[in-house]
C-alpha positions in Angstrom: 48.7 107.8 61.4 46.7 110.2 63.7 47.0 114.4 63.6 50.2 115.8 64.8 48.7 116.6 67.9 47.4 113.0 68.8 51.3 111.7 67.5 53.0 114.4 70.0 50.9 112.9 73.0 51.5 109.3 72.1 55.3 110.3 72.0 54.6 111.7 76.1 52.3 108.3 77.0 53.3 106.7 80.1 53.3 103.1 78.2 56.2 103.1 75.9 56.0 101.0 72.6 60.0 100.5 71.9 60.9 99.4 68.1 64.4 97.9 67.6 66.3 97.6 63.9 68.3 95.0 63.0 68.8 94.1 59.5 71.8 92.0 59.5 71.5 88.0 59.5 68.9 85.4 60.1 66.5 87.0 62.6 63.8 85.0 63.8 61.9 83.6 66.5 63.7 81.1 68.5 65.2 78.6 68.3 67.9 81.0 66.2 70.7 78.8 64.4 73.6 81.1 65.3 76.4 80.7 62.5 73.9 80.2 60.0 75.5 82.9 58.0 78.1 85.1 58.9 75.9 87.5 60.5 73.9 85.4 62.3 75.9 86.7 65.6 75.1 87.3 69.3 73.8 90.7 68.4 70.3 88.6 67.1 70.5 87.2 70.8 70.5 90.5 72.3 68.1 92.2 70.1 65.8 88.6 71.3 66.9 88.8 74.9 66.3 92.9 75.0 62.8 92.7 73.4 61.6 89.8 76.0 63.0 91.5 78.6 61.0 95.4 78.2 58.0 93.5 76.5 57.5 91.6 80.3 57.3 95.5 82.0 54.5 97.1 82.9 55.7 100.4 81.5 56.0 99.0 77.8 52.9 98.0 75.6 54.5 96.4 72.6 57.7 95.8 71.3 58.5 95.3 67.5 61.4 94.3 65.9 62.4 95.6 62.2 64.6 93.3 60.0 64.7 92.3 56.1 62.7 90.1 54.4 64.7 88.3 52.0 63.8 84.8 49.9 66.4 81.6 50.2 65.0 78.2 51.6 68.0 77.3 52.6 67.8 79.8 55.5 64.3 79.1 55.9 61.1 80.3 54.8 59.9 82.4 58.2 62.5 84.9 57.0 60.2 86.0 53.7 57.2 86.3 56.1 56.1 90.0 57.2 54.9 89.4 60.5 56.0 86.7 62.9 55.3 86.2 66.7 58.0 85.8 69.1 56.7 86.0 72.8 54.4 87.7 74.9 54.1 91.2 73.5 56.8 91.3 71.2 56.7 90.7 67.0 59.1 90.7 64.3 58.2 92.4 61.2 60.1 92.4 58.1 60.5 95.2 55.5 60.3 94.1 51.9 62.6 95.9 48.9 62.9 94.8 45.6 65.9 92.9 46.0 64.9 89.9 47.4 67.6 87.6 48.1 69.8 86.9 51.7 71.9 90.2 51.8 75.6 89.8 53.8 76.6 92.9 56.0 79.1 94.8 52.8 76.3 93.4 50.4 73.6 95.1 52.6 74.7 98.8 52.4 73.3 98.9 49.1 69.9 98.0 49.6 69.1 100.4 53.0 68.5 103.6 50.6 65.2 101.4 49.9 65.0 100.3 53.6 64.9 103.4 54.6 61.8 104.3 52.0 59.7 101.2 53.1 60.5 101.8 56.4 58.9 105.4 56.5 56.4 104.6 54.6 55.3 101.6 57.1 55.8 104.6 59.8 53.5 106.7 58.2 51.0 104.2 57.3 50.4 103.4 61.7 47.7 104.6 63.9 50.5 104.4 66.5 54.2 105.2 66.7 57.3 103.8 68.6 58.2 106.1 71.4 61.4 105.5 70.9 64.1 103.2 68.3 66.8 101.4 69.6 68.9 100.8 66.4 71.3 97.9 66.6 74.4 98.4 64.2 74.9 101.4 61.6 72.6 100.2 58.4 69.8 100.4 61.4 70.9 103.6 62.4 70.3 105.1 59.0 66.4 103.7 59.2 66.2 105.4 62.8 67.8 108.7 62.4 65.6 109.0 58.9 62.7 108.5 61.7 64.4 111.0 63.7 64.4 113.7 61.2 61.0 112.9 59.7 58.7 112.1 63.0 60.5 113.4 65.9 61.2 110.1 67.2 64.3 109.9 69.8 66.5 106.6 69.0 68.9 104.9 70.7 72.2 103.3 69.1 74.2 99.9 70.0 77.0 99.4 67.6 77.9 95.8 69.2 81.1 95.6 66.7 82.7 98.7 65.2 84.6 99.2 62.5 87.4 101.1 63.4 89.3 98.6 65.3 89.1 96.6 61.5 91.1 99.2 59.8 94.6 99.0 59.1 95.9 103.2 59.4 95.4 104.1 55.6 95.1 101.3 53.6 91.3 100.2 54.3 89.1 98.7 51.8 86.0 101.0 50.7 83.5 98.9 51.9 85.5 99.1 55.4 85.4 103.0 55.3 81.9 103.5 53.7 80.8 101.7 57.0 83.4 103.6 59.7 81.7 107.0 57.8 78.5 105.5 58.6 79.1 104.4 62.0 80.4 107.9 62.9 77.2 109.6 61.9 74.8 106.6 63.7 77.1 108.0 67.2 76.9 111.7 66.1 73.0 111.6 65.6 71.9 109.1 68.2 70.3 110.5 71.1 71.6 108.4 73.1 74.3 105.3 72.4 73.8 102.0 74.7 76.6 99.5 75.0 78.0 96.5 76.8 81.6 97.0 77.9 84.1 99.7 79.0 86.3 99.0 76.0 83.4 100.5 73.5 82.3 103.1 76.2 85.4 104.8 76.7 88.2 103.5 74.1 86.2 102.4 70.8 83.6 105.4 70.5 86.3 107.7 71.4 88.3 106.8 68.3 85.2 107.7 66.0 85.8 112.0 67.6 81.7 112.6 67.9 81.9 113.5 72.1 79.7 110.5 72.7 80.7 110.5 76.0 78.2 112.1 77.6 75.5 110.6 75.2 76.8 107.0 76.1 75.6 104.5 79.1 77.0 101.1 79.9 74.7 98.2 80.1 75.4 94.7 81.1 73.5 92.6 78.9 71.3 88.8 79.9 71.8 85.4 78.4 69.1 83.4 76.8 69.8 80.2 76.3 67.6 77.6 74.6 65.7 75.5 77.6 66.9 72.0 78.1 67.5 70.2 81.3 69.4 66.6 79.8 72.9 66.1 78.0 71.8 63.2 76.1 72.7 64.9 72.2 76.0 66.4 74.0 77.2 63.0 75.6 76.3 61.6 72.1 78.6 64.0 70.0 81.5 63.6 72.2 81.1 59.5 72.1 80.3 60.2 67.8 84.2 62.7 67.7 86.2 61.2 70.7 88.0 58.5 71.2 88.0 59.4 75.5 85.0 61.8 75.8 85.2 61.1 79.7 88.2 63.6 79.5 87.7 67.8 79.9 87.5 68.9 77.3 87.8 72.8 76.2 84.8 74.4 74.4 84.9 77.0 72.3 81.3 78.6 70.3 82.2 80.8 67.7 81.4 81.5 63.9 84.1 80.7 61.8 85.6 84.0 60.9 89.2 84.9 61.2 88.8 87.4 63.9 87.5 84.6 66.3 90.9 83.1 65.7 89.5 79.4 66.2 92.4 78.3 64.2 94.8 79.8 66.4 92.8 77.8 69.2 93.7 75.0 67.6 97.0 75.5 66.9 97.4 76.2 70.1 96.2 72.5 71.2 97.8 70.9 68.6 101.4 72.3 69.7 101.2 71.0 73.3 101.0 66.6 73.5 100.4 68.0 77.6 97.1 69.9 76.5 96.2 67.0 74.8 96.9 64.1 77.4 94.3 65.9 79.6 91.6 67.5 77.6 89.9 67.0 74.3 88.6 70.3 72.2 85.5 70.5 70.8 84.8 74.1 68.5 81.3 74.6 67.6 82.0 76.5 64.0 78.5 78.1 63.4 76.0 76.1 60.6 77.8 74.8 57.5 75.3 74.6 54.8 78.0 75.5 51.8 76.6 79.4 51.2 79.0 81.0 48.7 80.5 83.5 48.0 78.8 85.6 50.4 80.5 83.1 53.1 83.7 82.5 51.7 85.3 83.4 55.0 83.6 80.8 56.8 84.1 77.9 54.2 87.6 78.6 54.6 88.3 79.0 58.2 86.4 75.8 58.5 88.4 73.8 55.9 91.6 75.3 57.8 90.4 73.6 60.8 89.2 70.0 59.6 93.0 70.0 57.6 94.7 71.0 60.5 93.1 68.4 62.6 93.9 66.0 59.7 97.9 66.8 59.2 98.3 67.0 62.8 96.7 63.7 63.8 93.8 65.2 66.4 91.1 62.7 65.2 89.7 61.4 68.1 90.6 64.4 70.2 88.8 67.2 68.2 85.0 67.1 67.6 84.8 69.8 64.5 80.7 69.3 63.6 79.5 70.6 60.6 76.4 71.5 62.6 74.7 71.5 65.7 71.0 72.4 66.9 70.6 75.1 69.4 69.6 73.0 72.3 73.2 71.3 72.0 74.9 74.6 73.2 73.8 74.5 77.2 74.1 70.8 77.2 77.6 71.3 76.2 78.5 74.0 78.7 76.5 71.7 81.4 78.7 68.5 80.2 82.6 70.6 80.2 81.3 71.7 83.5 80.8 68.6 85.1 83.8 67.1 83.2 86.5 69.8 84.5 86.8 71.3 81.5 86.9 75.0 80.4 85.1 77.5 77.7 87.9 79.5 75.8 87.4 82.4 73.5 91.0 83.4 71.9 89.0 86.5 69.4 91.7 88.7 68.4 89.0 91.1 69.6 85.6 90.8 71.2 83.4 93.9 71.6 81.6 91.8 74.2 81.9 88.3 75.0 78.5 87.1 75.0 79.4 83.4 75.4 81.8 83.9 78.6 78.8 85.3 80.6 76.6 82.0 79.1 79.5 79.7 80.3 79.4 81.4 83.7 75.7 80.4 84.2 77.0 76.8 84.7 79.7 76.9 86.6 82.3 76.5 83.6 85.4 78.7 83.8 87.1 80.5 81.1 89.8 81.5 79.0 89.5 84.7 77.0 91.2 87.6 75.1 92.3 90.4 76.6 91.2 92.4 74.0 87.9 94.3 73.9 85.1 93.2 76.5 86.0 90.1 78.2 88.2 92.1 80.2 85.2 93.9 81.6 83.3 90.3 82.0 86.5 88.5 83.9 86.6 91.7 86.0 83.4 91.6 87.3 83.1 87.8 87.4 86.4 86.6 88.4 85.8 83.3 86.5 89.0 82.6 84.4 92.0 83.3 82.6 92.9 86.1 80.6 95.5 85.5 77.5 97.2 88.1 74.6 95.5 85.8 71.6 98.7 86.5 69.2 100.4 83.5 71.9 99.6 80.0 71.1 101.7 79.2 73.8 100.1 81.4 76.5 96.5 80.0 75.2 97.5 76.5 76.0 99.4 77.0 79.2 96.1 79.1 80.6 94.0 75.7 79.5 96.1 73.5 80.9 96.7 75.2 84.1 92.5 75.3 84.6 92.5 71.9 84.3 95.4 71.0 86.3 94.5 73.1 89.3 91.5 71.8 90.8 91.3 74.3 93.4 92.0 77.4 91.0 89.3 75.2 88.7 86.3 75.1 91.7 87.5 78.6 92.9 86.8 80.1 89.4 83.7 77.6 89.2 81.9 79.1 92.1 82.9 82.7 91.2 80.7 82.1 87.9 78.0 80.7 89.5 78.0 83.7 92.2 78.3 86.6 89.7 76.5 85.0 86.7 72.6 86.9 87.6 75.0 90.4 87.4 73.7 90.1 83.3 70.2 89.9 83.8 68.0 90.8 80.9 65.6 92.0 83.7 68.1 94.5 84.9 69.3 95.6 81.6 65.9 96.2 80.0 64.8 98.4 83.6 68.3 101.1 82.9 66.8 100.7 79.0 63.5 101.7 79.3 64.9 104.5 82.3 67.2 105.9 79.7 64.3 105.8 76.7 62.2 107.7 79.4 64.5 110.1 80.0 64.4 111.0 76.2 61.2 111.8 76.2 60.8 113.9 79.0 60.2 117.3 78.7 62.9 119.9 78.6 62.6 121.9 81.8 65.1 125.0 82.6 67.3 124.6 85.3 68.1 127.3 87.6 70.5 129.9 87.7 71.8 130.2 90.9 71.3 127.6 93.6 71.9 128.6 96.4 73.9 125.8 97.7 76.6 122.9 96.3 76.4 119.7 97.3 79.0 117.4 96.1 79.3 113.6 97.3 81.7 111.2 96.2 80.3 107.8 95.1 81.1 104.1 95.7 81.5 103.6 99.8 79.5 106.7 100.4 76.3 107.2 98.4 76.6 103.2 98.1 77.3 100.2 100.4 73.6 101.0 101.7 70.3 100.2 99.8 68.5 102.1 102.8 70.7 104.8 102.7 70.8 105.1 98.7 66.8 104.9 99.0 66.6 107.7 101.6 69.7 109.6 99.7 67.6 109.4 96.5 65.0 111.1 97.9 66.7 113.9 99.1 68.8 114.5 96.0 65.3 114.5 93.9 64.8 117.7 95.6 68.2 119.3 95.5 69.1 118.6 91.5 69.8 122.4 91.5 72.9 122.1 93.1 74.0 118.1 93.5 76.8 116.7 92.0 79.1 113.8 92.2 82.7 113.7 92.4 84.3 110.4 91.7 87.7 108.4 90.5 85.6 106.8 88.1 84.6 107.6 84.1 81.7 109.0 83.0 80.5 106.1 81.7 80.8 104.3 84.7 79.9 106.8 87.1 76.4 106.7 85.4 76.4 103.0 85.4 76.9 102.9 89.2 74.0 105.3 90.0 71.6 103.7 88.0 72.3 100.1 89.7 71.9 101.8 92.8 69.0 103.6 91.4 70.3 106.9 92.5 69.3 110.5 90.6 71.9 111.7 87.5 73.4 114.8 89.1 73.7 118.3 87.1 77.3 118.3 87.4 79.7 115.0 87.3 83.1 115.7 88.7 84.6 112.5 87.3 88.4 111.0 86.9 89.6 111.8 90.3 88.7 115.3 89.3 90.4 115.9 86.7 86.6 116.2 84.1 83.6 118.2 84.5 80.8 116.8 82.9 77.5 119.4 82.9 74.3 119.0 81.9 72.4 120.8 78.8 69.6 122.1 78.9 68.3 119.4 76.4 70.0 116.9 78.6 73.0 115.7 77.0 76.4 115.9 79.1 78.7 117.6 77.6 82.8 118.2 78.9 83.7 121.3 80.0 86.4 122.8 77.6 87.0 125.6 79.9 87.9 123.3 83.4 90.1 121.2 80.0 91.9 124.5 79.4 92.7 125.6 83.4 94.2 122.3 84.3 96.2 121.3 80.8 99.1 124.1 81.0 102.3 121.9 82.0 100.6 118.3 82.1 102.7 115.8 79.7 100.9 112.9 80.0 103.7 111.0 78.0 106.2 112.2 79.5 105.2 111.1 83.1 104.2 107.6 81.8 108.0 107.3 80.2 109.5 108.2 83.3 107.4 105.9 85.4 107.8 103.2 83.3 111.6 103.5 84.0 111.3 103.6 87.4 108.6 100.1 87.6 105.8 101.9 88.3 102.4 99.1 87.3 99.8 101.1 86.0 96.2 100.3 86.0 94.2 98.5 83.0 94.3 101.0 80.1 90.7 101.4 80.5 91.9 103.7 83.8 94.1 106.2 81.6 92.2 109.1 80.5 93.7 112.0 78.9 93.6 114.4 82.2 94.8 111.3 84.4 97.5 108.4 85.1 96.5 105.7 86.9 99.0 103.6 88.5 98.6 100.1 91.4 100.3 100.9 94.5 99.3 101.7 98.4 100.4 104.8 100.0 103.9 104.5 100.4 104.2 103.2 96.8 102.4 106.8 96.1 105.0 108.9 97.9 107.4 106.9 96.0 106.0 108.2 92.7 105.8 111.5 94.0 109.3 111.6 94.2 110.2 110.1 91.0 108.5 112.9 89.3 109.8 115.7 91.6 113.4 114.4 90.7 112.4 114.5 87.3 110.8 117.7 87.2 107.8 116.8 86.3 104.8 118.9 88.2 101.7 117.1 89.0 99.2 115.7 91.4 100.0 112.3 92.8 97.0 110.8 95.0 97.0 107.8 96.6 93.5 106.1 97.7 91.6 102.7 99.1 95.0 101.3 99.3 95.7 100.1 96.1 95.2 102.9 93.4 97.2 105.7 92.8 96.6 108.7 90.4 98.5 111.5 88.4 96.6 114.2 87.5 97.4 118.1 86.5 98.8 120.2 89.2 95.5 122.2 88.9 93.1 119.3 88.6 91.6 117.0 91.7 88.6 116.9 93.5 88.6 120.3 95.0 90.1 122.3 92.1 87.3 121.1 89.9 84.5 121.9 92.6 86.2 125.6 93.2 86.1 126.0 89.7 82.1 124.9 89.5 81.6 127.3 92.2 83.5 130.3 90.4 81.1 129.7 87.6 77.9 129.8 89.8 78.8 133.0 91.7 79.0 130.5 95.1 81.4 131.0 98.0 83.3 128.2 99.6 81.0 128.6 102.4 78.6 127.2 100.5 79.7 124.1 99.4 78.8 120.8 101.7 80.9 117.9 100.7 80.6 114.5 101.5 83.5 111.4 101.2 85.2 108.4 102.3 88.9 107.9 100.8 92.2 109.1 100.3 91.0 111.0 96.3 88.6 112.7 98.6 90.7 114.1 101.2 91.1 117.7 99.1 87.1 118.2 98.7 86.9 117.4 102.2 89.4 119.6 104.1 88.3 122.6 101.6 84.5 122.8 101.2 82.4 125.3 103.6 81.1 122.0 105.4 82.4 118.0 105.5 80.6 114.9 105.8 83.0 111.9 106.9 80.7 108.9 106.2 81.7 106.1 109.5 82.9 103.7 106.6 86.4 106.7 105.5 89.1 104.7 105.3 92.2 104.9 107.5 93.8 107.0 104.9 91.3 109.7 105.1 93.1 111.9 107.8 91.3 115.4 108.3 91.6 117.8 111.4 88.5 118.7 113.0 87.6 122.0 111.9 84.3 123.8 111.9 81.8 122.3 109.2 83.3 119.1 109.8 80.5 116.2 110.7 82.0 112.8 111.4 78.9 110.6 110.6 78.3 107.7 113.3 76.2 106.0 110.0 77.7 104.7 107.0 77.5 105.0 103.5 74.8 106.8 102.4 73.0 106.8 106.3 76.0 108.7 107.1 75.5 111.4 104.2 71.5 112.1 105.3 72.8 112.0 109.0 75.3 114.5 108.4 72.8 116.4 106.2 70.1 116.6 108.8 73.2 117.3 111.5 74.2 120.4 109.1 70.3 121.1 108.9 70.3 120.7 105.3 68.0 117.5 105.6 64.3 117.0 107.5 64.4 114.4 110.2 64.0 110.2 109.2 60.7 109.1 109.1 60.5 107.4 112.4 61.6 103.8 112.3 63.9 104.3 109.5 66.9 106.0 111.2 69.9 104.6 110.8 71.9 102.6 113.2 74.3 104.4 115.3 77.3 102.5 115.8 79.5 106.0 117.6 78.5 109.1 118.7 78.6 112.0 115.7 80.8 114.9 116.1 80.1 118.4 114.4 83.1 120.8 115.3 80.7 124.0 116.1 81.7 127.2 113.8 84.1 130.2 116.1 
């Protein structure tokens, strides 16, 4: 390695080398045989998919991956070799330790102590470090933050499945706790945490008590799938298992673990003679090459199945291989696709759901648990059916509807094929490499006092635009004294939504309808302010409301939407007044805001949009003169009325009823147009550059000051 000086620049180079760490399964180049082992999971595709991805930038040089050698040739003999090429620009290399044979996940945590040595030493032994480690589950994490300490080197941590969820209350096995206490130091020493779905963002890490939050960014992750155009080895399967392969057929892809709950799948199908008039099931059960004991699991789930199909008469309607190559997987998905079939995931939980997103590229709709991230994935996709995995019955009704309903069928179809390119590896490894950047920038100071505050509320008025958001962005860039953001949504998804709309991070994230203040260190990190936590918590009882609501039929929102400051509940406006009421005569005192028609929210008396702005201006020593505020909805209607000067964006919604006042501008733009017009109306903003004005669709209105 070169003198500290030379290391300290190559940190700060433009051209980032990015090293990820994953020691878990059978890494390799692909073609990967997924199910190999029991480790051999979609976290090796997204380690794959991730390193492609930044390696094909212009602003990363090399990417390396880190895994473990290890000797067996039934796994293969690239596995013992130290270096192996994977694509353009991106390598695997594999530490050696003394113990030399194929390592399971509990079997691993013995042998990082020496990963950890090797890996240093390989470290100090380079002309060149990583600028930064992306460390993919906790035995990585303990390589990276040993990097951290010793070299400086920022990492970043992706848990993809966490232990926590795995524990019964008190009566976890060691192995299970030695890993939750590992997990929960990889969150508290990462420098920053990257993951895939709400559920780990804002339910899952929040369990483990490290205040990740502000550390923690949601990604949407790609597919990569092995290329093949034909069906030939698929159609040849179904004609090998089937007695009618021209049926649908349900697909499920998953290794043969009890948390997958393939038997449950098929339990499912076996119970219903409807399900199986109609479709056939075919369960692709990972590799089975007869590894014991390290597999046990697997062996077992996988008799389970072949003697359920046996005692309950399914040969001929179940295809159960032993194994499969790669290429089979997209043939499969292109083949239930064309034959009206469906892709069904029944995990009792799934951090992710990497294979509903990998259906959705052909057109196949899907089935899934509603626990963990396919929530998330049918949310944003709109492709299937979501089901409570503990009910067989409910899993086969879901199929069967599919594949009755030709219309819901095509409808769900061409939702997948729309929303599929949302989980691009392109777009995941461009917010990857911006948040890696941002960790090694240089600490600057901010200032004390600006001398304005400009808070904007996000979806439908910094975005709806790409213009706007362009011209918005570079305004903000020179404002990040005094911008901030005040939204309905999380943190975690706040941040998501300004970095698809590639829009500057804020100091100061008003977040939860108001009810949070997130603030920016000076090293970066967002941190929750206690203080705002203590103003609006005397006389909130969270449980309380939600017991008296339930009474009265109130729906609320997905729990993802409850936070600890704020109820969220479905309803329009009049459903809202309705609520307020309920509580009144309950004598219950809180907020109740109604917004966009269709979400309403219960928040401290003291909390909301405006209370948490007031209090940000208390703290800087600014008057409500000047603040400038900019919305669109219902949840902004209290910043609005309040702050020194208003920005109505043309898009506001009819709900958004204000009196004209002096300071308020009624933008003839929308979106974000309407923010820089109003902006540049207040004089707070230079005039467009000519011929990118926005188009006027009414004449503005600024009430002039008394």
């Amino acid at each position: 390695m070169g003198t500290w000086p030379e290391f300290f620049l190559e940190l700060q180079s433009p051209v980032m080398f990015v090293m990820h760490i994953a020691l878990g399964g059978c890494l390799k180049a692909p073609p990967v045989n997924y199910g190999l082992t029991e480790d051999t999971g979609g976290h090796i595709a997204y380690v794959l998919g991730a390193a492609a991805a930044q390696a094909a930038r212009e602003d990363v040089e090399r990417v390396e991956i880190v895994t473990r050698a290890f000797d067996d040739p039934r796994l293969g003999a690239v596995h013992a070799a130290e270096l192996e090429a994977v694509s353009p620009g991106v390598v695997i290399r594999r530490l050696r330790t003394a113990t030399t044979a194929y390592l399971s996940k509990d079997e691993l945590h013995a042998d990082v102590p020496a990963l950890v040595e090797a890996f240093l030493a390989h470290l100090a032994s380079r002309k060149r470090l990583p600028n930064v480690i992306h460390a993919h589950f906790a035995d990585a994490a303990r390589l990276a933050h040993a990097a951290q300490r010793r070299f400086g080197i920022p990492f970043i941590y992706t848990p993809h499945s966490l232990g926590s969820d795995k524990r019964a209350a008190s009566d976890a096995a060691p192995a299970l706790r030695t890993r939750i206490d590992n997990e929960r130091t990889a969150i508290m020493t990462a420098d920053a945490l990257i993951v895939s779905s709400r559920d780990e963002a804002e339910r899952q890490l929040a369990a483990y008590g490290c205040d990740a939050e502000g550390r923690t960014c949601r990604i949407n992750p790609g597919v990569t799938l092995p290329a093949t155009s034909g069906t030939a080895e698929a159609e040849a399967l179904l004609s090998e298992h089937l007695t009618r392969p021209e049926l649908p057929f349900i697909l499920a892809i998953a290794r043969p673990v009890r948390k997958k709950n393939l038997e449950g799948l098929l339990a499912a199908y076996a119970a219903s003679p409807a399900l199986q008039d109609k479709a056939n099931l075919v369960i692709l059960a990972g590799q089975d090459i007869g590894l014991t004991p390290a597999d046990a699991e697997q062996n077992e789930v996988r008799a389970a199945l072949r003697d359920l199909v046996a005692t309950a008469g399914l040969e001929g309607k179940v295809a159960l291989p032993a194994r499969h190559a790669p290429e089979l997987v997209p043939q499969l998905y292109r083949v239930a696709a064309r034959q009206g079939g469906v892709f069904a995931n029944p995990a009792f939980h799934e951090p992710f759901g990497l294979t509903l997103i990998e259906a959705a590229q052909f057109g196949l709709p899907v089935v899934a648990t509603q626990y963990g991230g396919p929530s998330d994935i049918l949310r944003t996709l709109g492709h299937g059916l979501s089901v409570d995995p503990h009910d067989r019955d409910g899993i086969a009704a879901a199929c069967e509807r599919l594949i009755d309903d030709s219309d819901l069928w095509h409808r769900h179809s061409a939702n997948a094929l729309k929303g599929a390119s949302v989980f691009s590896w392109q777009d995941w490894a461009a917010e990857a490499t911006e948040i890696a950047a941002d960790l090694r920038r240089p600490v600057v100071s901010f200032p004390e006092q600006p001398s304005r505050f400009f808070v904007f509320d996000i979806d439908n008025t910094l975005t709806g635009c790409r213009r706007g958001a362009k011209d918005f962005a570079l305004w903000a860039r020179g404002h990040g004294d005094g911008y901030a953001v005040a939204t309905g949504r999380s943190l975690a998804e706040a941040r998501r939504i300004l970095r698809e709309w590639k829009l500057p991070e804020p100091r100061v994230f008003i977040t939860s309808v108001g009810s949070e203040i997130w603030r920016r260190r000076i090293d970066g990190r967002l941190t929750l302010c206690r203080a705002y936590a203590r103003k609006i918590s005397p006389g909130w009882e969270p449980e309380r409301i939600a017991r008296v609501l339930a009474r009265a039929g109130a729906v609320p929102q997905d729990h993802h939407e409850q936070r600890q400051w704020k109820l969220s509940y479905v309803g329009d406006t009049m459903e809202g007044r309705r609520v307020e009421q309920i509580l009144l005569r309950a004598g219950v005192v809180a907020r109740v805001i109604a917004s966009h028609g269709r979400f309403i929210d219960v928040l401290p008396v003291r909390a909301g949009k405006w209370g948490a702005t007031s209090f940000e201006l208390s703290r800087l020593g600014l008057s409500v003169a000047d603040c400038v505020a900019a919305g669109d909805s219902g949840n902004d209607a209290d910043l609005l009325a309040a702050s020194g000067s208003a920005i109505v964006v043309s898009n506001a919604r009819p709900e958004l009823v204000l009196s004209d006042r002096p300071g308020l501008y009624r933008a003839s733009a929308r979106y974000a147009s309407g923010v820089m017009e109003g902006l540049r109306g207040l004089g707070l903003a230079d005039a467009p550059a000519r011929g990118h004005e926005a188009p006027v669709q009414a004449q503005p209105t600024l009430v002039a000051a008394e």
